[in-house]
C-alpha positions, 0 to 999 in steps of 0.5 A: 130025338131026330126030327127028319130033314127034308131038302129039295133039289132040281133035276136040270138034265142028265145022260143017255136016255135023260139028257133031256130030263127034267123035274125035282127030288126030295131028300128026306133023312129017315135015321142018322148015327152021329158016332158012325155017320151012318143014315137011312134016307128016302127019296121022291124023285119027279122025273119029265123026259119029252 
């Protein structure tokens, strides 16, 4: 059985219209195969532009 794996990562800034960017992102792995190296993954990202 899989237990998903949540990690958390910054958003410190970006380009074009981001540059400014700030906030955070969640990874959460939903489904991996180990013999294909295949995974399902969701994503929650906060995102703060001024």
């Amino acid at each position: 059985m899989f237990h998903p794996i949540c990690v958390m990562m910054p958003i410190i800034g970006g380009t074009g219209a981001f540059r400014f960017a700030r906030g955070f992102m969640q990874a959460k792995t939903q489904f991996f195969n180990l013999t294909s190296g295949n995974a399902i993954v969701e994503y929650h990202v906060v995102a703060i532009h001024y």
